[in-house]
C-alpha positions in Angstrom: -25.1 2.1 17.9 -21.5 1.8 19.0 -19.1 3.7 17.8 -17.3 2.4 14.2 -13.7 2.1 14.4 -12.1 0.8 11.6 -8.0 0.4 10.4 -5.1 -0.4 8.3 -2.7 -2.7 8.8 0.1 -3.0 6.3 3.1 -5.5 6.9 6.2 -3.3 6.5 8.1 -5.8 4.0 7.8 -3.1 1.3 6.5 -0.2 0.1 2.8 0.8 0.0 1.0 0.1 -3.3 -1.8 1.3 -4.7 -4.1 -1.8 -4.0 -3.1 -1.4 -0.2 -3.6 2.6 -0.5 -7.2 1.7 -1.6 -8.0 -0.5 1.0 -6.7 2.1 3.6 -8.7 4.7 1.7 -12.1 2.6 2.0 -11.6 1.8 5.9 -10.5 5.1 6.4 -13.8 6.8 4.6 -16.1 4.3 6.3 -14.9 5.1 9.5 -15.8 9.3 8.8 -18.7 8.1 6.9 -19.9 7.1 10.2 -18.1 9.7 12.0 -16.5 7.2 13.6 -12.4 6.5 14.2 -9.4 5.2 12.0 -6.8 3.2 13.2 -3.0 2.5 11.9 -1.2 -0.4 12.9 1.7 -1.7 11.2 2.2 -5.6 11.1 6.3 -6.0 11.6 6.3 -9.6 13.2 7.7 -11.0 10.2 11.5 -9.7 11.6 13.5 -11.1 8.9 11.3 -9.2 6.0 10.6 -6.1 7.8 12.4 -2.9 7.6 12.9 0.7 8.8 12.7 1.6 5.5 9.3 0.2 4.3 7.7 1.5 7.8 9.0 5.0 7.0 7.5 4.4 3.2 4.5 3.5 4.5 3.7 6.1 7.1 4.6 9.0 4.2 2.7 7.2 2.0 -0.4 7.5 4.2 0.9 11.5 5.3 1.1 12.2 1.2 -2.9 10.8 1.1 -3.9 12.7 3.7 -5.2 9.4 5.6 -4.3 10.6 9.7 -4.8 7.9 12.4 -6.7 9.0 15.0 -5.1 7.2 17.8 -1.6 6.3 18.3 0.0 4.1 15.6 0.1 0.5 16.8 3.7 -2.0 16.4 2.6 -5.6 16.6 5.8 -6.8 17.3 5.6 -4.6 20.6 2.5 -6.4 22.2 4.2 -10.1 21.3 3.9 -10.6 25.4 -0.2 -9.6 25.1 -0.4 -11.9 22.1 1.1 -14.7 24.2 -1.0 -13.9 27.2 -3.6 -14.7 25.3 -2.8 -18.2 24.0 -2.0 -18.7 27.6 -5.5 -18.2 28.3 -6.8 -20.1 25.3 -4.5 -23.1 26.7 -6.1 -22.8 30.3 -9.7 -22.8 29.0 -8.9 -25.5 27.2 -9.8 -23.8 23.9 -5.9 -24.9 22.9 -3.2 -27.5 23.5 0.4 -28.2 22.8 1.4 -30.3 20.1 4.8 -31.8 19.2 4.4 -33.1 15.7 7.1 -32.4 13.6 6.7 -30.6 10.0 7.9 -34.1 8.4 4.7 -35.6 10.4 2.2 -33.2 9.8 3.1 -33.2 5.8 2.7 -36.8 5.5 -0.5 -36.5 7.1 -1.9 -34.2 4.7 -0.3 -36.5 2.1 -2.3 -39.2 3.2 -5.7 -37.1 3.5 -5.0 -36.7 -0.2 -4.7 -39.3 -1.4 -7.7 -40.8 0.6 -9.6 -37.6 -1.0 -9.8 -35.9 2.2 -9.0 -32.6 2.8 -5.1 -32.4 4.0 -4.7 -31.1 7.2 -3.6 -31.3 10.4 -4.9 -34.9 11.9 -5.4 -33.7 15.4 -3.0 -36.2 17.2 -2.0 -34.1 19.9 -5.5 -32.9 20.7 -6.2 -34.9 23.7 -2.7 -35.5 24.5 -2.9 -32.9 27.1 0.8 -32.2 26.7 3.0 -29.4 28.5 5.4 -27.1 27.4 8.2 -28.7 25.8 10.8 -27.4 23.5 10.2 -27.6 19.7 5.9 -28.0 20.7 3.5 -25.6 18.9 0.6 -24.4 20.2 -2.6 -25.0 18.3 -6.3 -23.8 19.0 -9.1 -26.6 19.4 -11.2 -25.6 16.3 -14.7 -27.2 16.4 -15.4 -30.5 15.5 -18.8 -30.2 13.7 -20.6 -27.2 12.6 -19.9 -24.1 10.4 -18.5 -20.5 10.7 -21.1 -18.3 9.1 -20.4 -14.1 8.6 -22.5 -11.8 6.4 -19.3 -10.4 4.6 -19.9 -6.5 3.9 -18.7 -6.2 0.3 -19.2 -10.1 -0.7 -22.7 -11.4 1.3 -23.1 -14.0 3.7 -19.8 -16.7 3.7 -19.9 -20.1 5.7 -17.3 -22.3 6.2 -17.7 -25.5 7.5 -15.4 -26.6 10.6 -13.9 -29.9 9.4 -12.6 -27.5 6.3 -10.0 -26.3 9.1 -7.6 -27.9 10.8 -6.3 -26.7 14.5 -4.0 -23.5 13.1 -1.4 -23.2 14.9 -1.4 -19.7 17.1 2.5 -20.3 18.8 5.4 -21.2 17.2 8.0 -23.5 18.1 10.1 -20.5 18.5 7.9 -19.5 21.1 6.0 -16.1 18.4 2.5 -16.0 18.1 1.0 -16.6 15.0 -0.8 -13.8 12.1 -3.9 -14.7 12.9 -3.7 -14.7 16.2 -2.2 -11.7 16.5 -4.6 -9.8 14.6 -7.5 -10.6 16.8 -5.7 -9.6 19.6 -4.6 -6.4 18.5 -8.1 -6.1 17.0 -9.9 -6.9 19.7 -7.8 -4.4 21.9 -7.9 -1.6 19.7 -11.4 -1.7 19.8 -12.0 -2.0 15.9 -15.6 -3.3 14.9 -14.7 -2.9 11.5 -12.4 -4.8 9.6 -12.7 -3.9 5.8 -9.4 -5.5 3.8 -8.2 -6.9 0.6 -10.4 -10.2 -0.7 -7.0 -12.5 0.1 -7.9 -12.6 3.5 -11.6 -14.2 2.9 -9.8 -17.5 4.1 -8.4 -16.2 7.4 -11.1 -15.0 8.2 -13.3 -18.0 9.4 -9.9 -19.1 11.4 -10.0 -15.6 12.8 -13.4 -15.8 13.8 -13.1 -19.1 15.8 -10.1 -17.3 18.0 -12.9 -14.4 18.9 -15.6 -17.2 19.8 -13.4 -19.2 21.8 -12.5 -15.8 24.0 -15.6 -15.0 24.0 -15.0 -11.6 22.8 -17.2 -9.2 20.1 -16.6 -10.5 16.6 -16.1 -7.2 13.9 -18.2 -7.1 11.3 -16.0 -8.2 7.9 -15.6 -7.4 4.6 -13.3 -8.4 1.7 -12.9 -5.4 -1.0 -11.8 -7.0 -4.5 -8.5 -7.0 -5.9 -7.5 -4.5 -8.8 -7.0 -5.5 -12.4 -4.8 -4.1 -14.8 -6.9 -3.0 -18.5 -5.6 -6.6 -19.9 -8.3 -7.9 -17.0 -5.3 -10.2 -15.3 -3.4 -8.9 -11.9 -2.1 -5.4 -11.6 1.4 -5.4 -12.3 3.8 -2.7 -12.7 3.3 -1.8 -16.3 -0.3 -1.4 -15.6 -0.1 0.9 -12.4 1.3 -1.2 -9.5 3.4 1.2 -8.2 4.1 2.5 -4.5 2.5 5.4 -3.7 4.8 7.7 -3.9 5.7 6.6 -7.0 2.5 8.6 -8.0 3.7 11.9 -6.5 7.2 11.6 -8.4 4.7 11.1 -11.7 3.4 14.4 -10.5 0.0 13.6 -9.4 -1.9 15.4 -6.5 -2.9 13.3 -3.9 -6.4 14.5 -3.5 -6.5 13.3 -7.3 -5.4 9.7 -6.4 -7.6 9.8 -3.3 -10.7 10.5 -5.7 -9.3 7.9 -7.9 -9.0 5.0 -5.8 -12.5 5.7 -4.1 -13.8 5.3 -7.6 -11.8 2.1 -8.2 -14.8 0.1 -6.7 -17.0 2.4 -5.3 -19.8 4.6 -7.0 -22.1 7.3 -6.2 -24.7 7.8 -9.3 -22.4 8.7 -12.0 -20.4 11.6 -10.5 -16.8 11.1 -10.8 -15.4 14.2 -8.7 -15.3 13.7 -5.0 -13.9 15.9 -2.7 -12.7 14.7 0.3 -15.9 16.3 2.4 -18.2 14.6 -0.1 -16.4 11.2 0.4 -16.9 11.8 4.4 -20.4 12.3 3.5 -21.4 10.2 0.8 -19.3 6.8 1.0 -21.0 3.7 2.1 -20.4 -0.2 1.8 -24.5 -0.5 -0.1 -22.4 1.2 -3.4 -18.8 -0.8 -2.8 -18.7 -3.5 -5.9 -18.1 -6.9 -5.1 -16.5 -7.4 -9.1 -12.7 -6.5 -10.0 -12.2 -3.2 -10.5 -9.6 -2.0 -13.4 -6.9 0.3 -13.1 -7.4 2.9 -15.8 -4.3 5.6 -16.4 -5.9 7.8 -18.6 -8.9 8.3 -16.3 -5.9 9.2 -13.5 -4.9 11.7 -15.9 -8.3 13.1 -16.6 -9.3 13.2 -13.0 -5.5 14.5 -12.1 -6.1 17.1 -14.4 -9.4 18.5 -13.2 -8.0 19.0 -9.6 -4.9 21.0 -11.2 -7.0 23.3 -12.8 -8.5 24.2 -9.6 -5.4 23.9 -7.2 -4.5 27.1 -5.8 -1.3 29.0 -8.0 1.1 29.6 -5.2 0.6 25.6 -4.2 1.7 24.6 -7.5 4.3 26.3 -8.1 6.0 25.2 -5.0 4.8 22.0 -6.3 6.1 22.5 -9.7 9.3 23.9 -8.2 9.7 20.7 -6.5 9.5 18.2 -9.0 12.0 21.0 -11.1 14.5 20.5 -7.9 14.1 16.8 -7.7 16.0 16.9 -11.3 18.6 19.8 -11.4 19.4 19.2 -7.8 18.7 22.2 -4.9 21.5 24.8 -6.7 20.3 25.0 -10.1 16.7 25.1 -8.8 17.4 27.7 -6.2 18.8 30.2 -9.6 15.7 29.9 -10.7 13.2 32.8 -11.1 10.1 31.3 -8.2 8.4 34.9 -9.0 8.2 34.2 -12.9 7.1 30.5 -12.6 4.2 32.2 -10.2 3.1 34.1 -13.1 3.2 31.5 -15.3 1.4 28.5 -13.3 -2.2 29.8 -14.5 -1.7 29.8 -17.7 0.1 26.4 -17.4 -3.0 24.7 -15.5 -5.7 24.4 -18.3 -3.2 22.4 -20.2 -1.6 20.1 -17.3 -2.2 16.6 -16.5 0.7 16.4 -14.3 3.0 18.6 -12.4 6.1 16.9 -14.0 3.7 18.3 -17.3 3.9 21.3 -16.0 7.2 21.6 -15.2 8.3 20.7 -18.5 5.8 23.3 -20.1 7.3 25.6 -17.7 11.1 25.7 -18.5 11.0 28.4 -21.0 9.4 30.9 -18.7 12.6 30.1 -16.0 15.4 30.4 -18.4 17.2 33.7 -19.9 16.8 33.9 -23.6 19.8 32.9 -24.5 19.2 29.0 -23.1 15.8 28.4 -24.7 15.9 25.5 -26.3 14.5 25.2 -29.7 13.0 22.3 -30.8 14.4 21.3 -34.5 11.1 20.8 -36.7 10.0 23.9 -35.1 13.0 26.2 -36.4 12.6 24.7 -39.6 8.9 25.1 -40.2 8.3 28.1 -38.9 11.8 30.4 -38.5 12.6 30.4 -42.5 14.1 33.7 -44.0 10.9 35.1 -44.8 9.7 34.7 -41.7 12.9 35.9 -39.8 12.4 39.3 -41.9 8.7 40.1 -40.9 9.7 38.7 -37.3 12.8 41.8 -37.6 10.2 44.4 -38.4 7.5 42.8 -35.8 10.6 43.3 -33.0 11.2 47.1 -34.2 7.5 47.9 -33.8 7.2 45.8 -30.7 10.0 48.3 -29.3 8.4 51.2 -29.7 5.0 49.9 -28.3 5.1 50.9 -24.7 1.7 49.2 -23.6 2.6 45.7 -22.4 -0.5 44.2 -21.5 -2.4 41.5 -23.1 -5.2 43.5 -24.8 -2.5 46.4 -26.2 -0.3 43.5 -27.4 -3.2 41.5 -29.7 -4.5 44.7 -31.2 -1.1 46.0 -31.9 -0.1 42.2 -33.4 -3.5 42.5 -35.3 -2.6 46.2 -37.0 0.9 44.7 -37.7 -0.2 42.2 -40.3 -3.1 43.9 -41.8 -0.9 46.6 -42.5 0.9 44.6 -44.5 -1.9 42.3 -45.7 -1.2 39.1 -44.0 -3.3 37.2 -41.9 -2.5 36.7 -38.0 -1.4 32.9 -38.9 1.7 34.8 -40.7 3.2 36.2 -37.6 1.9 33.7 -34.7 3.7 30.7 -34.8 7.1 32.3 -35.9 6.7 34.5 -32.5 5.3 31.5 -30.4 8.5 29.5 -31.4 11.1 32.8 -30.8 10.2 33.2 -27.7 9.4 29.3 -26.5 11.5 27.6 -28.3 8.3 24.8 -29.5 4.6 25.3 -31.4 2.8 24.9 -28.4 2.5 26.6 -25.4 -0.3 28.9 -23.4 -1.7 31.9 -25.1 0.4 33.7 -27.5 -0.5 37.3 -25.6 -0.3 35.5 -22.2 2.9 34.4 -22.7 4.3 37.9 -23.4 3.0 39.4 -21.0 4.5 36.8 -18.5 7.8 36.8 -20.1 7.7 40.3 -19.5 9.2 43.4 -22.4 13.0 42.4 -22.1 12.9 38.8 -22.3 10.1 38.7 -25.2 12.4 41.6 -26.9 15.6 39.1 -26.3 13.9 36.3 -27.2 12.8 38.0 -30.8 16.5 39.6 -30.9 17.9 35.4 -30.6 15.9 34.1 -33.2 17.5 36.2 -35.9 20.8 34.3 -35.3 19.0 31.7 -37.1 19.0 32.8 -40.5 23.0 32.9 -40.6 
């Protein structure tokens, strides 16, 4: 067997979303499932739309998933004089001609296959013409004039189009550019892929694309045509349901490996595990499991999966993580005041909780503030930091003073002889300390948090609260 080699072609006219991030995910893991090669090419012909920008987004986009080509990345607009070497050669096989209909001609010509119930298409005028190069003349390919183009698509089952369904595509402008399709089977073709796995609205180039490959006589890929994605209303992703670039998804504060085992589930299955990591996807993925229905985009089960791989992410990742999406909102001098060393400390007891790092980072800004900026949320004070509770919280700070043992275990027992002393249960003291020293009711353990805080702050922290009852 030959080797697979698969790729990704995006058109740089925007960003990269997350329908196009799963198709690059799927040709990317059939291409290691087979330990074969992934290719990257982006598809800038269309000048007017494409930009700098959108290429940049694209290629960070794929850097951020992890999703490495392993060849140089390919610029169609570059190889315009190999795509039009190639129609030269279709035109001196005789596998294309010339034509110098105008748009006006070639629209009332389909108007008039209409209304005779035809299919409306191009009427083949200039096919025996055996016209030259002229200005304002296209060049169009000579498609078949009887019998069918037949594939066995790889997600969808065998396809068959017949040939008087087509009309002669056009593969050079007037302007003198080759056409999409053509360019793609060149640049195909020359890459070597034998794979071509791609979003289902390209079903109905693909027949055209086919006749280009038969009438060079080249290798035709194998195809498939992965469904589109669905928001949970069942009608076309939009933004509101999770059409977002991909990077858009980092600034949320998810981890790419997350994403990356999202999307392969978005249509693909293996039993009913739902965690993949990336070695397993190398080793387990295979078109036989890829559905051929819609799949729906489902946020919460993001979440959920984004949440498992926090809880096993490494600390000192995260919190360079965490310190990052902290940086993108106080800007690089506030975030460079604050205390790295202390968020360190405070990341595992951050990730059981976390579905995000923005999550996290917002559950962490009372560990990276000096006690006299904790914010205190309103309910909070009131509920829980009333006179009564201010008093025991006084005597609690004097005997937390004296106790010189500052770890988690000497803390809870000393907490525990505190209120049975007095004949109160631990629910007394609890909250009134979680929300001194926080600044909200919920937060990691109570013990933990101390100990993380450290003696001074918790003491400060304690000392604050006692403003309150002024």
């Amino acid at each position: 067997m030959s080797e697979v080699v698969t790729r990704f072609a995006p058109s740089p006219t925007g960003f990269l979303h997350i329908g196009g991030a799963r198709t690059a995910l799927f040709s990317y893991l059939l291409a290691k499932s087979q330990g074969g090669r992934f290719l990257l090419r982006i598809e800038d012909t269309d000048r007017e739309r494409s930009t700098p920008e959108a290429t940049q987004a694209i290629l960070d986009a794929m850097q951020w998933l992890d999703l490495p080509s392993d060849g140089e990345i390919v610029y169609q607009h570059a190889r315009q004089d190999r795509h039009n070497e190639i129609i030269d050669q279709l035109l001196a096989s005789g596998n294309a001609y010339y034509c110098d209909c105008s748009k006006e001609q070639v629209d009332a010509m389909r108007e008039r296959a209409r209304a005779e119930g035809k299919k409306p298409k191009y009427d083949g005028t200039c096919r025996e013409r055996g016209l030259e190069a002229g200005e304002g003349r296209v060049v169009r390919l000579k498609t078949p004039l009887q019998g069918s183009v037949a594939y066995n698509d790889q997600v969808k089952g065998p396809i068959a189009v017949s040939c008087e369904e087509m009309d002669d595509m056009i593969l050079r402008r007037s302007d003198g550019t080759p056409t999409y399709n053509l360019a793609v089977v060149v640049d195909d073709h020359d890459m070597g892929v034998t794979h071509v796995l791609r979003g289902d609205d390209h079903v109905n180039n693909t027949p055209r694309q086919i006749l280009i490959y038969r009438a060079m006589d080249w290798d035709v890929p194998e195809f498939g045509h992965v469904p589109m994605i669905l928001g949970p209303d069942k009608k076309k992703l939009s933004k509101r349901h999770g059409a977002l670039s991909v990077m858009e998804y980092e600034a949320m504060g998810y981890l790419p490996e997350a994403v990356v085992n999202y999307l392969a589930r978005l249509g693909w299955s293996h039993g009913d595990q739902e965690v993949f990591h990336r070695e397993e996807l190398h080793a387990l993925f295979s078109l036989d499991n890829l559905g051929s229905s819609p799949s729906v985009f489902d946020t919460k089960k993001l979440e959920w999966l984004n949440a498992q791989y926090i809880m096993e992410a490494d600390p000192d990742r995260l919190t360079d993580l965490v310190m990052d999406v902290i940086r993108a909102e106080v800007g690089d001098d506030q975030a460079q005041a604050l205390d790295r060393a202390m968020l360190r400390k405070a990341v595992p007891l951050l990730q059981p909780r976390a579905k995000t790092l923005v999550d996290m980072a917002e559950a962490a800004r009372f560990f990276l503030v000096d006690a006299a900026y904790v914010q205190y949320e309103e309910k909070a004070v009131k509920k829980f930091l009333t006179a009564e509770s201010l008093s025991l919280l006084a005597e609690y700070t004097d005997a937390l003073r004296e106790h010189e043992n500052f770890s988690e275990e000497a803390l809870e027992e000393m907490t525990k002889t505190f209120v049975e002393s007095r004949g109160l249960k631990f629910k007394a003291i609890a909250q009134p300390i979680r929300v001194s020293i926080t600044g909200r009711t919920a937060s990691p353990g109570l013990f933990e948090t101390m100990v993380v805080l450290g003696r001074d702050q918790t003491l400060a922290r304690l000392n604050r609260v006692q403003d309150f009852g002024l």
